[in-house]
MITIDREN-722049 format. One record per residue: x, y, z of N, C-alpha, C in turn; residue number from 1. Coordinates in Angstrom, 1 decimal, always signed. Example, Ala and Ser with C-alpha at 12.3 -4.5 7.8 and 13.67 -1.06 7.14 Angstrom:
2
(atom (+13.2,-5.7,+7.8),(+12.3,-4.5,+7.8),(+13.2,-3.3,+7.8),1)
(atom (+12.8,-2.2,+7.1),(+13.7,-1.1,+7.1),(+12.9,+0.0,+7.9),2)
//
This chain:
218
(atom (-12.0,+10.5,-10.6),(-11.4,+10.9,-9.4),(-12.2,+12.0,-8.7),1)
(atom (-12.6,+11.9,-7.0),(-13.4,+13.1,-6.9),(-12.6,+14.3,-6.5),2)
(atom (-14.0,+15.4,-7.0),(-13.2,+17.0,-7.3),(-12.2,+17.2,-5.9),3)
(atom (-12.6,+16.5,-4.5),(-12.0,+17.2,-3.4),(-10.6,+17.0,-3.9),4)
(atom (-9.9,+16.3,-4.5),(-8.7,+15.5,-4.7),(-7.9,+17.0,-4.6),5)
(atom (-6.9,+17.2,-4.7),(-6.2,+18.8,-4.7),(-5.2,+18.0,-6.1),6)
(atom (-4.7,+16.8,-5.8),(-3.6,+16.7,-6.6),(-3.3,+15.2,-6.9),7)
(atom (-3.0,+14.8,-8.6),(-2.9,+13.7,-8.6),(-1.6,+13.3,-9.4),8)
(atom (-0.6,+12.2,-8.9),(+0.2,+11.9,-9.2),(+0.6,+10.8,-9.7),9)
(atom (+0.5,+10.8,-11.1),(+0.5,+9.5,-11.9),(+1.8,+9.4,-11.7),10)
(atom (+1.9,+7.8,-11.4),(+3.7,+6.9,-11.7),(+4.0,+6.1,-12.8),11)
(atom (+4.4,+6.4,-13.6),(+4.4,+5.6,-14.8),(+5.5,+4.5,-14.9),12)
(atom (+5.3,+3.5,-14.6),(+6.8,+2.6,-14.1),(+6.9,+1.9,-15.1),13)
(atom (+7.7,+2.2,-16.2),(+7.9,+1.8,-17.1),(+7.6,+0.7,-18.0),14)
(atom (+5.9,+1.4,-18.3),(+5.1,+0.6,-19.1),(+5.2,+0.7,-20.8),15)
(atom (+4.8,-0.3,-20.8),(+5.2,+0.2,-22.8),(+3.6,-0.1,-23.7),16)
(atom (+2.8,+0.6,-22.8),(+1.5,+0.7,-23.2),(+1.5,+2.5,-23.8),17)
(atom (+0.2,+3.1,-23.4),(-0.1,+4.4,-23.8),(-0.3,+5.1,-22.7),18)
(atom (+0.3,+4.6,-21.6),(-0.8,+4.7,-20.3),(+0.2,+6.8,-20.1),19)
(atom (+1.6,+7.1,-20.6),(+2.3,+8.1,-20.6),(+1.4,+9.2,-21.5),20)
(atom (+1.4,+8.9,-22.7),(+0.1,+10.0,-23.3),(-0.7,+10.1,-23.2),21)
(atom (-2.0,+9.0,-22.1),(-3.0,+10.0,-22.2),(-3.1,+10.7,-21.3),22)
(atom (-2.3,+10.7,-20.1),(-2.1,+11.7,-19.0),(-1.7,+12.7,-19.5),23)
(atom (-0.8,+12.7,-20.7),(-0.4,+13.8,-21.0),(-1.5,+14.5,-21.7),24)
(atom (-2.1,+13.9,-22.4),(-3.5,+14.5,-23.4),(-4.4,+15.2,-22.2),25)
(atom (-4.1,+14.8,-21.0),(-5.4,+15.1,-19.9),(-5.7,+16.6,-20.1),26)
(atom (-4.0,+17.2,-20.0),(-4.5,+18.5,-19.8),(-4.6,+19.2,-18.2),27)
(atom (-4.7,+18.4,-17.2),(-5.2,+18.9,-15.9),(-4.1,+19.7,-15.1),28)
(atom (-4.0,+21.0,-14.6),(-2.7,+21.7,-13.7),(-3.0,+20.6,-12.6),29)
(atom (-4.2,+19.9,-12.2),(-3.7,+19.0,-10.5),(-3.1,+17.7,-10.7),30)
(atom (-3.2,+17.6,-12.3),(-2.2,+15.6,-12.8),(-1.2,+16.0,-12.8),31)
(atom (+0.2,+15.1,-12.4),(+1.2,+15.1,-12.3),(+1.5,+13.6,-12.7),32)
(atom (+2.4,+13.7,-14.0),(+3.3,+12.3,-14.5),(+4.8,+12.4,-14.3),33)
(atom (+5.0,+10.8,-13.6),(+6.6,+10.9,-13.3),(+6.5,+9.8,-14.0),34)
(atom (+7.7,+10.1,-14.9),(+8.1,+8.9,-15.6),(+9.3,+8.2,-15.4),35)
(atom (+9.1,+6.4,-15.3),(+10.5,+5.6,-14.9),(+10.5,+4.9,-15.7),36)
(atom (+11.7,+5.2,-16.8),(+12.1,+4.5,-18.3),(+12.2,+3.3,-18.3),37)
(atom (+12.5,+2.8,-17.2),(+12.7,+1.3,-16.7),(+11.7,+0.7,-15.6),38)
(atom (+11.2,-0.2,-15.3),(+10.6,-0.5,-14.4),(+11.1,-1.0,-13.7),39)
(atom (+10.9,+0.1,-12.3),(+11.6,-0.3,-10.7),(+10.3,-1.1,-9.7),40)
(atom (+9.2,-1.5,-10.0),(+8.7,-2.2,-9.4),(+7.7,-1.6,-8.8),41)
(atom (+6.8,-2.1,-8.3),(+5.3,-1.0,-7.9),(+5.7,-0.5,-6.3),42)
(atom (+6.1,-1.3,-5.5),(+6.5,-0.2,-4.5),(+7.3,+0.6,-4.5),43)
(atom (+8.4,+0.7,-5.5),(+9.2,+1.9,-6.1),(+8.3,+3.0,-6.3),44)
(atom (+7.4,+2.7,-7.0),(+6.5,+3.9,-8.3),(+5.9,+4.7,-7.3),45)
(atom (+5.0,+3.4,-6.1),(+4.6,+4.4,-5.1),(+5.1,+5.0,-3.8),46)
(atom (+6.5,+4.8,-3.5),(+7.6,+5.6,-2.7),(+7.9,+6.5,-3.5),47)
(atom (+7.9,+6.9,-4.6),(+8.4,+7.8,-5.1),(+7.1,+9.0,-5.7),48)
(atom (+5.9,+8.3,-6.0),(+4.7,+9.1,-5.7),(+4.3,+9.9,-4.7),49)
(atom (+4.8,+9.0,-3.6),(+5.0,+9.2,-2.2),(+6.0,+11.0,-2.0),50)
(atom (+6.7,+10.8,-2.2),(+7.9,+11.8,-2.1),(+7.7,+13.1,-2.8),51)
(atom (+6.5,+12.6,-4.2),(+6.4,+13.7,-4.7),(+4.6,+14.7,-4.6),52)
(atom (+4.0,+14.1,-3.9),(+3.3,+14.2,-3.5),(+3.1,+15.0,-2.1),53)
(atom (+4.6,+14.6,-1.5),(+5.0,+15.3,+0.1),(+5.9,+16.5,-0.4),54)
(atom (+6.3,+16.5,-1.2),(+6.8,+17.8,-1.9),(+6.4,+19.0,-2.3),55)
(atom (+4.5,+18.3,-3.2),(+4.2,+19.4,-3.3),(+3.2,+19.9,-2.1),56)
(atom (+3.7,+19.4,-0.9),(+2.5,+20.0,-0.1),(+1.6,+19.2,+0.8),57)
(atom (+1.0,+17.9,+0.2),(+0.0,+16.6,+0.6),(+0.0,+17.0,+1.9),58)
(atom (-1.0,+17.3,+2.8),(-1.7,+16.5,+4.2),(-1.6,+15.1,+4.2),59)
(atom (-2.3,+14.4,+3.3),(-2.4,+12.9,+3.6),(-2.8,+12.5,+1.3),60)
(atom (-1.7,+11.0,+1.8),(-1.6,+10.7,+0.5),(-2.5,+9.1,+0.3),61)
(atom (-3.2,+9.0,-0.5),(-3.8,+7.9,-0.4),(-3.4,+7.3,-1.9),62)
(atom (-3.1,+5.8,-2.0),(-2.8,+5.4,-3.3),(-4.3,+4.3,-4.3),63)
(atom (-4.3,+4.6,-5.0),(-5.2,+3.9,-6.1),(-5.0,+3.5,-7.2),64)
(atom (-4.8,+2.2,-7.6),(-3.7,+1.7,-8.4),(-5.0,+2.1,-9.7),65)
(atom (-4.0,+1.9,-10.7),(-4.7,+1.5,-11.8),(-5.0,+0.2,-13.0),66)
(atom (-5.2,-0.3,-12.1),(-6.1,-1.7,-12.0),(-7.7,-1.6,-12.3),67)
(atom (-8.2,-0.3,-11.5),(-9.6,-0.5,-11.4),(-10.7,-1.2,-10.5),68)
(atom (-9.2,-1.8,-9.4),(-10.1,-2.3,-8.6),(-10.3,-1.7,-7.0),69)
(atom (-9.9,-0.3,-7.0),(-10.2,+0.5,-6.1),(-11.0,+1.4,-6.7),70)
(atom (-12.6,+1.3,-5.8),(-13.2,+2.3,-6.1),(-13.4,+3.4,-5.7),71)
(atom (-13.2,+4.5,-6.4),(-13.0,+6.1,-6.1),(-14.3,+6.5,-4.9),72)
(atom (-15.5,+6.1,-5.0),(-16.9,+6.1,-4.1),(-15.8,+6.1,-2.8),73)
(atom (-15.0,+5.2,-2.5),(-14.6,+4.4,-1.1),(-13.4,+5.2,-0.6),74)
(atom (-12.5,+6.3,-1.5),(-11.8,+6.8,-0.7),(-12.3,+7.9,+0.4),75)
(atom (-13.1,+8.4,+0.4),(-13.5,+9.7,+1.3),(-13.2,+8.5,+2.8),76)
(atom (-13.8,+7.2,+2.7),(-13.4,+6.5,+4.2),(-11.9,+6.1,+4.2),77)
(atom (-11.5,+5.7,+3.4),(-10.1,+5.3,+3.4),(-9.7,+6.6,+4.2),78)
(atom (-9.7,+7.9,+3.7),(-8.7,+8.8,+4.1),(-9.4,+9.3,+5.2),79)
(atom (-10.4,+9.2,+5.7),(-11.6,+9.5,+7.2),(-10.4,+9.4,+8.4),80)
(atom (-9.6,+8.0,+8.6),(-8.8,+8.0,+10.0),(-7.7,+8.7,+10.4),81)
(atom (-7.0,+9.2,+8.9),(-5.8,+9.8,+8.7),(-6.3,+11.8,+9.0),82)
(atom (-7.3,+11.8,+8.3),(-7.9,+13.4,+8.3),(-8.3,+13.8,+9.9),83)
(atom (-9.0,+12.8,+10.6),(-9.3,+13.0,+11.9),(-8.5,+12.7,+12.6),84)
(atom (-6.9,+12.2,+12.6),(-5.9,+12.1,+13.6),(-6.1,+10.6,+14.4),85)
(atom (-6.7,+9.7,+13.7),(-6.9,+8.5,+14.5),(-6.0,+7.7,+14.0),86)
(atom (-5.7,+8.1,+12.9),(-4.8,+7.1,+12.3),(-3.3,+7.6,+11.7),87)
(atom (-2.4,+6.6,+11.5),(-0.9,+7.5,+10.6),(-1.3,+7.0,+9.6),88)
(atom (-1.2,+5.4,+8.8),(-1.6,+4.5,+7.7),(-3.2,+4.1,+8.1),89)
(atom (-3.4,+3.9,+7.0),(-4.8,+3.5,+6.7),(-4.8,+2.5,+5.5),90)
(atom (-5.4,+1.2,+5.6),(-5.8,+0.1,+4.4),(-7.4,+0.2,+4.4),91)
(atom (-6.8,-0.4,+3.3),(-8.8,-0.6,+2.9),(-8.9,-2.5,+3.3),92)
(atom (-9.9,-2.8,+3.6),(-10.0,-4.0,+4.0),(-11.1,-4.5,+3.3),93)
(atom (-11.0,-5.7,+2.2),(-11.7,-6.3,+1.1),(-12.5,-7.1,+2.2),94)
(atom (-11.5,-8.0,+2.8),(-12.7,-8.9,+3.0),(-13.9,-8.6,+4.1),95)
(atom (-13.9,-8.1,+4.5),(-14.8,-7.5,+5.9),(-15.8,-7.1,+4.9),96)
(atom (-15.8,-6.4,+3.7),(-17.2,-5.8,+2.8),(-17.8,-7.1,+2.1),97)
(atom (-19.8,-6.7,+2.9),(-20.6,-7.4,+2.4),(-20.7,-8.6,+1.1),98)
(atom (-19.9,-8.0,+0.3),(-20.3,-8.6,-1.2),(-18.4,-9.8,-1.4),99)
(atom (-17.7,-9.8,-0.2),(-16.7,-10.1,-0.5),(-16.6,-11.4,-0.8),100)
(atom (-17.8,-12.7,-0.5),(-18.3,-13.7,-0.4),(-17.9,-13.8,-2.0),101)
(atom (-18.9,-13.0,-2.2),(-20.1,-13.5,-3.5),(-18.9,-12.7,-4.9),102)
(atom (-17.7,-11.9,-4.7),(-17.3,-11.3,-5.7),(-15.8,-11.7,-5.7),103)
(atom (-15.0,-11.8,-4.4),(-13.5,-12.0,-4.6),(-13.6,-13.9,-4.7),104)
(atom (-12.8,-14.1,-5.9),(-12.5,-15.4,-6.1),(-11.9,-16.4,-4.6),105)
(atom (-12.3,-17.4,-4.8),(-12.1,-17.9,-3.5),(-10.6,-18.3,-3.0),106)
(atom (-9.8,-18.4,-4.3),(-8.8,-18.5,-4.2),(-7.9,-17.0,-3.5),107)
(atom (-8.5,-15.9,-3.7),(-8.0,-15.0,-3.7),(-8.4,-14.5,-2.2),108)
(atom (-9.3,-14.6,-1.8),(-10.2,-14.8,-0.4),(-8.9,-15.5,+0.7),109)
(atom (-8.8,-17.2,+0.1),(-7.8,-17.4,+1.2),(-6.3,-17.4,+1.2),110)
(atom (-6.0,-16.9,+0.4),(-4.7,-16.3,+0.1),(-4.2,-14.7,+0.7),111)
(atom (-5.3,-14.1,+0.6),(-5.4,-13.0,+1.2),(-5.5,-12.8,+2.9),112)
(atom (-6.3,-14.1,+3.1),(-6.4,-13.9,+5.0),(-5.0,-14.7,+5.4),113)
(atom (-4.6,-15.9,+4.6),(-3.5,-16.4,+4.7),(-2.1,-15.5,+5.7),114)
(atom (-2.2,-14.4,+4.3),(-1.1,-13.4,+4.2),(-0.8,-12.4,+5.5),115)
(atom (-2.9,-11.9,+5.6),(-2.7,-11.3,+6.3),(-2.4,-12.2,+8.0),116)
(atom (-2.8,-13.0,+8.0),(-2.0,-13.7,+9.3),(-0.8,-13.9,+9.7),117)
(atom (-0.5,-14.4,+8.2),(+1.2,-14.3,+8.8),(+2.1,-12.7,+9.1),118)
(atom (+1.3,-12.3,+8.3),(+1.9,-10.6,+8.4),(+1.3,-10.1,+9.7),119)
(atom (+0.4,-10.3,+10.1),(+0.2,-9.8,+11.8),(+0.6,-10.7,+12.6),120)
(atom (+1.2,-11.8,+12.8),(+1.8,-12.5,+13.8),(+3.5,-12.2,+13.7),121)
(atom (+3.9,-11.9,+12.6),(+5.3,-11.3,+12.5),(+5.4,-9.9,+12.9),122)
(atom (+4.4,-9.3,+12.5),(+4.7,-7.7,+12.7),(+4.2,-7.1,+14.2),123)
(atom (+3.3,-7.9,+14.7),(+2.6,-7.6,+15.9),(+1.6,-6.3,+15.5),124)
(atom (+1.3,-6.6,+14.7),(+0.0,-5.4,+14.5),(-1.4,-6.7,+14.9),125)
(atom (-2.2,-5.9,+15.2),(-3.2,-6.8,+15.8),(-4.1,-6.4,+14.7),126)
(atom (-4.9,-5.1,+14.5),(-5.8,-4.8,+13.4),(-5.6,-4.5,+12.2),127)
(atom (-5.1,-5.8,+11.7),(-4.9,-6.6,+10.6),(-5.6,-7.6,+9.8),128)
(atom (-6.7,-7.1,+8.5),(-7.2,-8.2,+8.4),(-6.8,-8.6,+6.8),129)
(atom (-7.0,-7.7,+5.7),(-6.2,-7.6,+4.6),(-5.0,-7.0,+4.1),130)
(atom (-3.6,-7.5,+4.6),(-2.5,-7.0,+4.1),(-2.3,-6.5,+3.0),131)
(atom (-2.8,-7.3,+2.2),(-2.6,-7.2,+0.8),(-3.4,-5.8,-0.5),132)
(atom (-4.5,-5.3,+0.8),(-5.3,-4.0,-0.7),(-4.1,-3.4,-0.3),133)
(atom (-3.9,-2.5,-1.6),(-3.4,-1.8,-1.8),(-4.0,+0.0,-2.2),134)
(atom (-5.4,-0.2,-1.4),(-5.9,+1.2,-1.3),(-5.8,+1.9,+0.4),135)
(atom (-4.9,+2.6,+0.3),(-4.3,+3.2,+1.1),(-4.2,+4.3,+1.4),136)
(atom (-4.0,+4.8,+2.6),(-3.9,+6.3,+3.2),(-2.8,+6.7,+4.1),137)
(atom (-1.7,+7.7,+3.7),(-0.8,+7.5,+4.5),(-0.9,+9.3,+5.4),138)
(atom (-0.5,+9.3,+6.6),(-0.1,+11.0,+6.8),(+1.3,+11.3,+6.0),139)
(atom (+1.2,+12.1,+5.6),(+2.5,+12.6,+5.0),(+3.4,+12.7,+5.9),140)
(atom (+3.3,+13.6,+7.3),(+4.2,+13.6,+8.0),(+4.7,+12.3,+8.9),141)
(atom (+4.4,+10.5,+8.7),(+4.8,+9.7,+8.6),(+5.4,+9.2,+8.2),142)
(atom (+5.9,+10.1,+6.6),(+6.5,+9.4,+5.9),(+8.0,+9.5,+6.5),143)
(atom (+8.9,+10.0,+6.9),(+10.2,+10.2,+7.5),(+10.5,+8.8,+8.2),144)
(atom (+9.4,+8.6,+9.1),(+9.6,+7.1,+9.8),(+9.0,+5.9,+8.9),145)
(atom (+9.1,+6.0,+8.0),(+9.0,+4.5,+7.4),(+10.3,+4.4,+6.6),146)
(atom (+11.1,+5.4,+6.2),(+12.5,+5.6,+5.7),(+12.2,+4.4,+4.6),147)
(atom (+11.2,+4.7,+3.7),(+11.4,+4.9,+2.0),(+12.3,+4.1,+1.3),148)
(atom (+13.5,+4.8,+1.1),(+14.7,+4.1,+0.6),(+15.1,+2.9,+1.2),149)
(atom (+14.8,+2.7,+2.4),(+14.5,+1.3,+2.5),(+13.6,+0.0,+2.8),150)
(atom (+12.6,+0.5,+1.6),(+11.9,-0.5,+1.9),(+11.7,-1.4,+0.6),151)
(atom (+11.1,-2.4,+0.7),(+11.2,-3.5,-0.4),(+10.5,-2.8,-2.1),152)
(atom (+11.0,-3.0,-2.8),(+10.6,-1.8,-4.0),(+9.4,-2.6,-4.6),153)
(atom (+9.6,-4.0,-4.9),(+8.2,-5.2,-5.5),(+7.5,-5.5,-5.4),154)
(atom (+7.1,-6.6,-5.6),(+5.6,-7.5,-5.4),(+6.0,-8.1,-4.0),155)
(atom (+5.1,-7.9,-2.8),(+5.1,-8.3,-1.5),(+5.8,-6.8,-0.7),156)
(atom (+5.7,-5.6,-1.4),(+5.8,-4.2,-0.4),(+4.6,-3.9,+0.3),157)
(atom (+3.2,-4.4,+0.4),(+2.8,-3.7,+1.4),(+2.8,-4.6,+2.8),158)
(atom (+3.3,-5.9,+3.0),(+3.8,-6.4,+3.7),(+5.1,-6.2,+4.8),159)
(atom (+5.9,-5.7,+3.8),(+7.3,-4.8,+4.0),(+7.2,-3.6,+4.8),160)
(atom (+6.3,-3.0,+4.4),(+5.7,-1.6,+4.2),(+4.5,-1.7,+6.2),161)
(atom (+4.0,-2.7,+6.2),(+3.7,-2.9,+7.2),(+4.4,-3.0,+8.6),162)
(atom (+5.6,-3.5,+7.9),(+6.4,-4.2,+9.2),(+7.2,-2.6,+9.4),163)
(atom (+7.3,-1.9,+8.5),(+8.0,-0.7,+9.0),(+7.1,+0.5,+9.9),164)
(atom (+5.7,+0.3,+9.2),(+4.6,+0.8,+10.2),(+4.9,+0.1,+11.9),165)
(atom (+5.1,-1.0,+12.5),(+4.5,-1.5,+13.1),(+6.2,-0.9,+13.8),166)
(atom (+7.2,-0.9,+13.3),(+8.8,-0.8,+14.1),(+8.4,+0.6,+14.0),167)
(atom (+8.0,+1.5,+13.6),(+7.8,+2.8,+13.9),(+6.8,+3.6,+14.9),168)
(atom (+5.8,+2.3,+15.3),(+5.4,+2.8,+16.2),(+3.9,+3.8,+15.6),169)
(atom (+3.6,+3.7,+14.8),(+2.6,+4.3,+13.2),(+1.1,+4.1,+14.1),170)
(atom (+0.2,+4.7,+13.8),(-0.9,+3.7,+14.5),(-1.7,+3.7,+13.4),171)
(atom (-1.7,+2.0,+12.9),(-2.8,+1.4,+11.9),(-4.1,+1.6,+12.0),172)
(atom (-4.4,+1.9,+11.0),(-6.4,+2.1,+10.8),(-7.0,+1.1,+9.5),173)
(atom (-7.6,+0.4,+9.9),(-8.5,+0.0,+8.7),(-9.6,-0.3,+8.6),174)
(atom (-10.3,+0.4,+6.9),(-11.3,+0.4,+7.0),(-11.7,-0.7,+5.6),175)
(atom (-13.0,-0.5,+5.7),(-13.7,-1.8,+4.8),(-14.0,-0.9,+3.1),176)
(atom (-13.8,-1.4,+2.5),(-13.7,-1.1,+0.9),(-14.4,-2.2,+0.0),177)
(atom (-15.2,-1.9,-1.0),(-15.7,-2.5,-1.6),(-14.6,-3.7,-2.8),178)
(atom (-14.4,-5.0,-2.8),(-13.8,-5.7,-3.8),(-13.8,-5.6,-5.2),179)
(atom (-13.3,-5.1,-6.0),(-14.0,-4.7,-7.6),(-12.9,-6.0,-8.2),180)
(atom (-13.6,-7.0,-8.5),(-13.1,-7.7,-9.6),(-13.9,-7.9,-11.5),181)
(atom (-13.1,-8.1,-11.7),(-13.4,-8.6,-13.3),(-12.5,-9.4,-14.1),182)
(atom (-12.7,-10.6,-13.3),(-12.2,-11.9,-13.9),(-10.9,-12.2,-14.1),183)
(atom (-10.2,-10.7,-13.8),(-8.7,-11.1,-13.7),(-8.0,-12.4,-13.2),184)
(atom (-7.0,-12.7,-13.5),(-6.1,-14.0,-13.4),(-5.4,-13.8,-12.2),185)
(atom (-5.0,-14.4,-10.6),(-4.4,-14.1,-9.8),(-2.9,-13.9,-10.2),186)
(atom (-2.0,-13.2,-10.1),(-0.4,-13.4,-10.5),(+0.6,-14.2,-9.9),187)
(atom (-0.3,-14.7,-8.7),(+0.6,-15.3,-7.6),(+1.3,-16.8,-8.0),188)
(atom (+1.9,-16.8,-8.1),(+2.8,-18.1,-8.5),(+4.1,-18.4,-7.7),189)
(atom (+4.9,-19.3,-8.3),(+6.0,-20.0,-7.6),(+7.0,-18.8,-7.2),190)
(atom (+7.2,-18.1,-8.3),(+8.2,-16.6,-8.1),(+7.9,-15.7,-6.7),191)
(atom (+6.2,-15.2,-7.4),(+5.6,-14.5,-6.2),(+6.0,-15.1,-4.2),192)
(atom (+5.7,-16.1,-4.7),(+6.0,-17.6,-3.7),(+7.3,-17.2,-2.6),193)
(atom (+8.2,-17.2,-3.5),(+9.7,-16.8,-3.3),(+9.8,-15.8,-3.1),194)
(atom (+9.1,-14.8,-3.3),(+9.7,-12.9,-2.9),(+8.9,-13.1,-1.6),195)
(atom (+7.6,-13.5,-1.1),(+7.1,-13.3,-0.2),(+7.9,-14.3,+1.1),196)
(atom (+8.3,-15.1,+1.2),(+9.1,-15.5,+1.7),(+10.9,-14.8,+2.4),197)
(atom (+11.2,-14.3,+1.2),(+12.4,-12.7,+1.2),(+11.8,-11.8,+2.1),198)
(atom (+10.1,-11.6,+1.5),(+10.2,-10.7,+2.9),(+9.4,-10.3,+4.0),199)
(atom (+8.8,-11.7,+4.0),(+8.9,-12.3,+5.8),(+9.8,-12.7,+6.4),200)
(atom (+10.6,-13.0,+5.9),(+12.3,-13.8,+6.5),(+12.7,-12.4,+7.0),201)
(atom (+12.8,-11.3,+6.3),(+13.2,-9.9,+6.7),(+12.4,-9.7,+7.8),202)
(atom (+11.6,-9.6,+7.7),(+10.4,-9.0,+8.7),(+10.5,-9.6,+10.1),203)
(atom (+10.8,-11.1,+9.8),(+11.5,-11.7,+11.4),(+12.3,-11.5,+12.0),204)
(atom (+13.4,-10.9,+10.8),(+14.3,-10.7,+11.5),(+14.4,-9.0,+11.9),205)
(atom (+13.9,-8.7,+11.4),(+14.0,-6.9,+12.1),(+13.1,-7.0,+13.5),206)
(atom (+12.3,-8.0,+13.5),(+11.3,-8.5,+14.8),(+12.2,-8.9,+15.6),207)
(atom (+13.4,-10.2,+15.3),(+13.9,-10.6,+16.1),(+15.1,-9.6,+16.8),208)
(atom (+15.6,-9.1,+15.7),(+16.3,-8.3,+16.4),(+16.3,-6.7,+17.3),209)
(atom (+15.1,-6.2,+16.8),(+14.2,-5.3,+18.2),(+13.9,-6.0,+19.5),210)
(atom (+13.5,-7.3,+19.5),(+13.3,-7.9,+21.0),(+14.6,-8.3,+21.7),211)
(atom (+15.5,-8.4,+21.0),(+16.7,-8.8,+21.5),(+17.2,-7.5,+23.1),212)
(atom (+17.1,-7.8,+24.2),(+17.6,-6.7,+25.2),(+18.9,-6.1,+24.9),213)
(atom (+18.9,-4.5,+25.4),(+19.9,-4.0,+24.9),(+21.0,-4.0,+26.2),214)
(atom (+22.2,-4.1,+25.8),(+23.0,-4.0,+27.1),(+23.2,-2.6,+27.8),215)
(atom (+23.0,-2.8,+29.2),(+22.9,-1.5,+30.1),(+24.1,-0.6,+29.8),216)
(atom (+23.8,+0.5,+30.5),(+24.8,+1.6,+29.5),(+25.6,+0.8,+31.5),217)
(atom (+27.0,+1.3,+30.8),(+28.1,+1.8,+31.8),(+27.5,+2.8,+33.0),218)
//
């Protein structure tokens, strides 16, 4: 993680690995572990990272899963639009970088631009190219208008998470990020299938119902 980092806030969403001790072995006053005995789902882990992160203070909160396939080189641009006021949210955008051809599986390639299409023709964000990274930069003082507690807690939140950007009125930034794979298995299946579906159907309809004209006051 680089030194500029002021503070980092591990979510432990209720893994039954080791991933809780060795943070704790770290030793660091800037790591912070929140632990969830049960697993509420990854946009839980990171709304709630979120909260604690604006708590202690954060300018701007950027998320890096631990996966491994966000590389730490790439945040100083991630958080570049949010630090200079160009941006509220910031994504990292896989496919736009050089090597995206030759490194993200191709299945993963059109599944990804798939997503991100339907997610910008529902949300009306226009600079939209990968919905789906999950290396991110948010302003802290944004977070109030994305109202948190309500937003999708699972698999297909940064989708969710977009459409609240786009009803808020947020101004989207994104920048290009290097793709780090290593052979991983995609997760997306028939289930996946079905949640993303939940919450596009949502997304239409908070669309549909903002264009609806409001009746004139008395």
């Amino acid at each position: 993680m680089p030194v500029f980092v002021d503070c980092i806030v591990v979510v432990d969403d209720g893994s039954v690995d080791d991933t809780a001790a060795r943070v704790e072995r770290l030793g660091s006053a800037r790591v912070h572990l929140l632990r969830q005995v049960q697993s509420r789902g990854v946009g839980a882990a990171i709304y709630r990272g979120y909260a604690h992160a604006a708590a202690l203070g954060a300018f701007v909160i950027a998320v890096m899963a631990g996966d491994g396939q966000m590389h730490p080189d790439d945040l100083p641009a991630v958080l570049g639009p949010v630090l200079r006021g160009e941006a509220d949210y910031v994504k990292g955008n896989r496919v736009a970088h050089p090597s995206a051809l030759r490194v993200m599986p191709i299945g993963r390639r059109v599944g990804t631009t798939a997503l991100a299409w339907l997610t910008r023709v529902i949300t009306g964000l226009p600079a939209l190219s990968d919905a789906q990274c999950g290396f991110t930069a948010v302003a802290a003082a944004a977070l109030p208008a994305l109202d948190l507690d309500a937003r999708w807690p699972g698999y297909g939140y940064p989708n969710d998470l977009l459409g609240a950007v786009a009803r808020a009125g947020l101004r989207l930034g994104e920048v290009t990020v290097r793709p780090v794979y290593r052979g991983e298995a995609s997760g997306l299946g028939p289930r996946q299938l079905g949640t993303f579906a939940r919450v596009f159907l949502g997304l239409a309809r908070h669309r549909a119902r903002s264009a609806r004209p409001r009746p004139a006051a008395p």
